[in-house]
C-alpha positions as CSV (number, residue, x, y, z in Angstrom):
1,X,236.5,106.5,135.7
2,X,235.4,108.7,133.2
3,X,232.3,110.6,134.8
4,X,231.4,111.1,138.0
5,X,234.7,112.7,139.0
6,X,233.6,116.1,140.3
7,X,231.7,114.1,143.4
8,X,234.6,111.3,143.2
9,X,237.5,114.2,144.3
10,X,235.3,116.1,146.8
11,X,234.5,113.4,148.7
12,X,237.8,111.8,148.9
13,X,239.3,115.3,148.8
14,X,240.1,115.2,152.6
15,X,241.8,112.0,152.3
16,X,244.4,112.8,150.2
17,X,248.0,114.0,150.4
18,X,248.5,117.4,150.9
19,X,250.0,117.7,147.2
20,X,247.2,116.4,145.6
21,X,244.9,117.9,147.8
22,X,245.7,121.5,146.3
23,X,245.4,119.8,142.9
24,X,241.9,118.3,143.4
25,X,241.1,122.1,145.5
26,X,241.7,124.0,142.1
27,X,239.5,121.3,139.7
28,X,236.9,122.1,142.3
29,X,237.0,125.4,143.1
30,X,236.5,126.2,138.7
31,X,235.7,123.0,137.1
32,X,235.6,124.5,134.1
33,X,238.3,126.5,133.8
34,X,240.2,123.2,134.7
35,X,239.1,121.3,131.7
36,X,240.4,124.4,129.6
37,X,243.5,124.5,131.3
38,X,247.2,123.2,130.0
39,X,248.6,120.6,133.0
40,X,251.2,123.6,133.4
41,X,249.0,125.8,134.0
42,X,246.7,124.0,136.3
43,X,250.0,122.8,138.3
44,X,251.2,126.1,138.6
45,X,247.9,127.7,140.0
46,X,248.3,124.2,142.8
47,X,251.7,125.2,143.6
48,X,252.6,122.1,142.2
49,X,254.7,120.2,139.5
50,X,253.1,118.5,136.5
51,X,253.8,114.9,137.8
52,X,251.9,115.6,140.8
53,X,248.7,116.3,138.5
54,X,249.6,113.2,136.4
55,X,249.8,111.5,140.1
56,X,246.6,113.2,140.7
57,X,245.1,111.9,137.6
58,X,245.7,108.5,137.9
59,X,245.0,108.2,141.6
60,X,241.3,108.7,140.8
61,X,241.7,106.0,137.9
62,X,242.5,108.2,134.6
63,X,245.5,107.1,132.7
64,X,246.4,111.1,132.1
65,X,245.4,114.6,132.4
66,X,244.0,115.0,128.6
67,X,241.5,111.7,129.9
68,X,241.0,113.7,132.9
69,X,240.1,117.1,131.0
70,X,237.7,115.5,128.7
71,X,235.9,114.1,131.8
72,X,235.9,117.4,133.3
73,X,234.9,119.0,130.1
74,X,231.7,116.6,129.8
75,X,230.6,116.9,133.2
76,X,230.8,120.2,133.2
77,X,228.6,120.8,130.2
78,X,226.2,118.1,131.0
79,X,226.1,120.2,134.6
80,X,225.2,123.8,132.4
81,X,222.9,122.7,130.4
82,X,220.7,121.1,132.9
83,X,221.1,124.1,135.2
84,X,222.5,122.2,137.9
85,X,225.2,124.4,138.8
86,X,222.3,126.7,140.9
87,X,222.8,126.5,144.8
88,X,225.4,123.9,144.3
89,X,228.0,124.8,147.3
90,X,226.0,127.6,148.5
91,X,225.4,127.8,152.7
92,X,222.3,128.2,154.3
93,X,222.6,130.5,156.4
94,X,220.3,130.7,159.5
95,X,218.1,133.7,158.1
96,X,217.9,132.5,154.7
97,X,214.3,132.0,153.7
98,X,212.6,128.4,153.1
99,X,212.8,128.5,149.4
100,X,216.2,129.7,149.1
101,X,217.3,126.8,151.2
102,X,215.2,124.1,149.4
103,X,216.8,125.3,146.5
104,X,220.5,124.6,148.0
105,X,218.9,121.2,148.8
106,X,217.1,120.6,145.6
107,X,220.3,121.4,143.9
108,X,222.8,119.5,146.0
109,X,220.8,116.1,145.7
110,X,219.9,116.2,141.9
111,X,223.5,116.8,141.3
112,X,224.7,114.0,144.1
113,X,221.8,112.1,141.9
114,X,224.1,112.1,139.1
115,X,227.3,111.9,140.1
116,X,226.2,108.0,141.9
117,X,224.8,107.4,138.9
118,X,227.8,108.6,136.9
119,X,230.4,106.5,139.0
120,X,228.4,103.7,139.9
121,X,229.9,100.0,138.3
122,X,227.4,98.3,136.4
123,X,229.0,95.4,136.3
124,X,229.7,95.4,140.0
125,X,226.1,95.7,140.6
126,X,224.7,93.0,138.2
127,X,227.4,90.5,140.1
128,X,226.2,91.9,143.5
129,X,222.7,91.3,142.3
130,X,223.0,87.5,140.5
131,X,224.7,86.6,143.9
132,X,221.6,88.1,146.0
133,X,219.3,86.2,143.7
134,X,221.2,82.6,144.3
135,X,222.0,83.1,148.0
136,X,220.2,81.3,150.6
137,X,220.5,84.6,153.2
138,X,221.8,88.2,152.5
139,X,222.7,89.7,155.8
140,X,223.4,93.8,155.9
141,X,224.8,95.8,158.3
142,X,225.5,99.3,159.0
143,X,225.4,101.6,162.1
144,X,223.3,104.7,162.7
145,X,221.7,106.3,159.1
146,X,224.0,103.7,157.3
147,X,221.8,101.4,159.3
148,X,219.1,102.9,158.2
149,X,219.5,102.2,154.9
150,X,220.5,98.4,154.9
151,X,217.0,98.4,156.7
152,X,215.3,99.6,153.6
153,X,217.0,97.4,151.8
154,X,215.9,94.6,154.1
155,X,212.4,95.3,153.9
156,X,212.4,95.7,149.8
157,X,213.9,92.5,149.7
158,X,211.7,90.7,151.6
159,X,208.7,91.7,149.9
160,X,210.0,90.2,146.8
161,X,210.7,87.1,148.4
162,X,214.1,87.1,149.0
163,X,215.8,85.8,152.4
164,X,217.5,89.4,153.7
165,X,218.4,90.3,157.7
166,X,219.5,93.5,158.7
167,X,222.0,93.9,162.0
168,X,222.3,97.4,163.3
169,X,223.6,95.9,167.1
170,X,227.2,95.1,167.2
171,X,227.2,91.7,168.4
172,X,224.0,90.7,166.7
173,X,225.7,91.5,163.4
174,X,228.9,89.1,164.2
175,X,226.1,86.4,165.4
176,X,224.5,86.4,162.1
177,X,228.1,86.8,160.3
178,X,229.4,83.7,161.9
179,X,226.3,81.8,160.8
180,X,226.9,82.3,156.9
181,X,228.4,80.2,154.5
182,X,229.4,79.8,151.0
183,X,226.6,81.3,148.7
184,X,225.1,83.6,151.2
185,X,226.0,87.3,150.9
186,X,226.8,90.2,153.3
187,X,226.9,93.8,152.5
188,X,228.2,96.3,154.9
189,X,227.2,99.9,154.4
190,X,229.8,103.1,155.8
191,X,230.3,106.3,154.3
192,X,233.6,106.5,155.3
193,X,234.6,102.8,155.5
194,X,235.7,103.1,158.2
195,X,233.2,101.9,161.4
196,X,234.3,98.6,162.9
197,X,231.5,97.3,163.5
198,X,230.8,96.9,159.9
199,X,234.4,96.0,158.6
200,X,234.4,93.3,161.7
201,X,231.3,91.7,160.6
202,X,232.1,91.5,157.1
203,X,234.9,89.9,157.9
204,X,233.6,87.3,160.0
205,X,230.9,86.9,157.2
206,X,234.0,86.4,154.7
207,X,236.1,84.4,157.1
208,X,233.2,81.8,156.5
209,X,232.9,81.8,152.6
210,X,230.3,84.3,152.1
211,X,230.4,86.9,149.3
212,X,231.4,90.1,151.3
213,X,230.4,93.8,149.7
214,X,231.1,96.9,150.9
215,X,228.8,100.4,150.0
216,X,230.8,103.5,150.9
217,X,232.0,107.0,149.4
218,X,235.8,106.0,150.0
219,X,237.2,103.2,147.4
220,X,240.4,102.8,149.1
221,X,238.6,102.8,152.6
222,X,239.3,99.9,154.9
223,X,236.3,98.2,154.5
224,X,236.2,98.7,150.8
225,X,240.5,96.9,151.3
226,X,238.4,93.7,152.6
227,X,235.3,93.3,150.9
228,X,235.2,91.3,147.5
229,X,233.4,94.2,145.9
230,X,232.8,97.2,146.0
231,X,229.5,99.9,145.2
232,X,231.2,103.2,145.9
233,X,228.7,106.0,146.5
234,X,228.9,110.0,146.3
235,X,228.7,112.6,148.9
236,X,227.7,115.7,148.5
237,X,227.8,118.1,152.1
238,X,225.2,121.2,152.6
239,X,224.7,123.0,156.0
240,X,223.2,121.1,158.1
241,X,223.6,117.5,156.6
242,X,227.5,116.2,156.7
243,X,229.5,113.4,156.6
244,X,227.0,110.5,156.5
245,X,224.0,112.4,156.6
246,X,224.9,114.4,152.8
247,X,225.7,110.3,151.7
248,X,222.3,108.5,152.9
249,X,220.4,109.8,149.5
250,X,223.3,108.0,147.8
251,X,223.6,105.3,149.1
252,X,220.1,104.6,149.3
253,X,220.5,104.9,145.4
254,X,223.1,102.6,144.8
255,X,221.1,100.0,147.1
256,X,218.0,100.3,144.9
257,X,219.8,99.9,141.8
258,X,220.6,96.6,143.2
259,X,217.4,95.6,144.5
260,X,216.1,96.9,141.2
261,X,218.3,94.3,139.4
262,X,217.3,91.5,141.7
263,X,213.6,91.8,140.7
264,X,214.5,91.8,137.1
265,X,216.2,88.4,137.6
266,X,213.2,87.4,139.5
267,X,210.6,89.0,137.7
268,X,208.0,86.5,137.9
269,X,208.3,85.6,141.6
270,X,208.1,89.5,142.3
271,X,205.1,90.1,140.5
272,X,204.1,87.1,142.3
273,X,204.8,88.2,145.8
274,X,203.9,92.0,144.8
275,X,200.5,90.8,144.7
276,X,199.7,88.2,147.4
277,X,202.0,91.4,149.8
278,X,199.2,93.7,148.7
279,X,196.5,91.4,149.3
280,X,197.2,90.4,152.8
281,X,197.4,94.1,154.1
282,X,194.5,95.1,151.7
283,X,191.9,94.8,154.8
284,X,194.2,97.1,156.8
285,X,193.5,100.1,154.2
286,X,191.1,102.8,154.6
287,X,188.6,103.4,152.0
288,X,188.2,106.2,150.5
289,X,185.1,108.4,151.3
């Protein structure tokens, strides 16, 4: 990983050992002054040794510090020269006017914007989507918002042509699991990786030789430990919107990107459907006046 790791260690920050939690605490709290920083130096100011940094380093994928620092060092003036360092961790208080809070939000969502985009796999995503595309049924599941969004990518799907069910319900979602084969598909979506629901239908959908993909925020979650691949996405929290909520914008980007991908390898038959779809509900639209 060699951008995308600001939103990479926040989200996972909770998650990790309390060693290289003070670690990942000081590249967050100055990003900046990180990247500048000798790996004595940023150790000492973690109250740590330098072999927990290099452990730190290579937990989140880079072979040492110097790989880390140049990351740290891009990001953070790609970050300064767009400007999106305004509002970024700022609270909204409770008296705060309107356009000082959509400012927070504005912020926080162009910059979780890029780092999904800066982390996200292409070539996990291209495999994800050629296996869509030759699948006879996609099923998706996720609970709640996660749910949500597997609906949207249901209904996108669909449109184009292509044979996708989404299971919010528990024991719908094993139903339609235990009906797959080899060929079909079946993404689970989870922030956290960690609702049972969706790891238990993914792997009844795997236990039966479908291709099984997990879309959350934590790569070494237990749903991400049982999918065949994985679309990690980027979480961002503001007041007001935590946990899954500061995800769905995320996650609903990493599901487009696929969707995106599936109507370039279909682009004919999406044209296709694009315009019989709007056709049929053409008589259900209001004319202008």
């Amino acid at each position: 990983m060699t951008s995308g790791a600001l939103g990479r260690v926040e989200t996972e920050l909770p998650g990790l050992p309390e060693a290289l939690r003070r670690v990942g605490e000081v590249i967050l709290g100055d990003p900046a002054e990180a990247a500048r920083s000798t790996i004595i130096a940023l150790a000492e100011r973690a109250g740590s040794s330098p072999a927990t940094v290099t452990r730190f380093c290579r937990a989140f994928g880079f072979s040492g510090y110097a790989e880390l620092r140049v990351a740290l060092a891009t990001e953070t003036g790609r970050a300064a020269q767009a400007g999106w360092g305004a509002g970024v961790g700022h609270e909204i208080g409770p008296d705060d006017p309107l356009d000082s809070a959509i400012e927070v939000m504005a912020a926080a969502d162009t910059r979780l914007i890029q780092d999904t985009a800066a982390q996200l796999d292409l070539d996990t995503v291209a495999r994800v989507a050629d296996a869509i595309v030759a699948a006879p049924r996609v099923l998706l599941v996720g609970v709640s918002t996660s749910g949500d969004v597997a609906r949207m990518l249901e209904g996108r799907l669909r449109r184009i042509g292509v044979p996708g069910w989404s299971a919010g319900d528990a024991h719908v979602a094993l139903a339609e699991a235990a009906l797959l084969k080899e060929g079909d598909v079946a993404v689970g979506v989870s922030h956290r990786g960690r609702t049972r629901e969706v790891m238990e239908a993914l792997a009844e959908a795997g236990s039966h030789g479908a291709l099984t993909v997990a879309v959350t925020s934590f790569p070494r979650s237990p749903l991400a430990e049982l999918a065949d691949l994985v679309l990690t996405t980027a979480s961002r929290e503001t007041t007001f919107r935590l946990g899954g909520l500061a995800a769905v914008h995320s996650q609903v980007f990493v599901l487009d990107a696929v969707y995106v991908a599936v109507a370039q390898r279909t682009y004919e038959r999406t044209n296709e459907a694009f315009e019989r779809t709007i056709s049929a509900v053409e008589s259900h639209r209001v004319e202008r006046g």
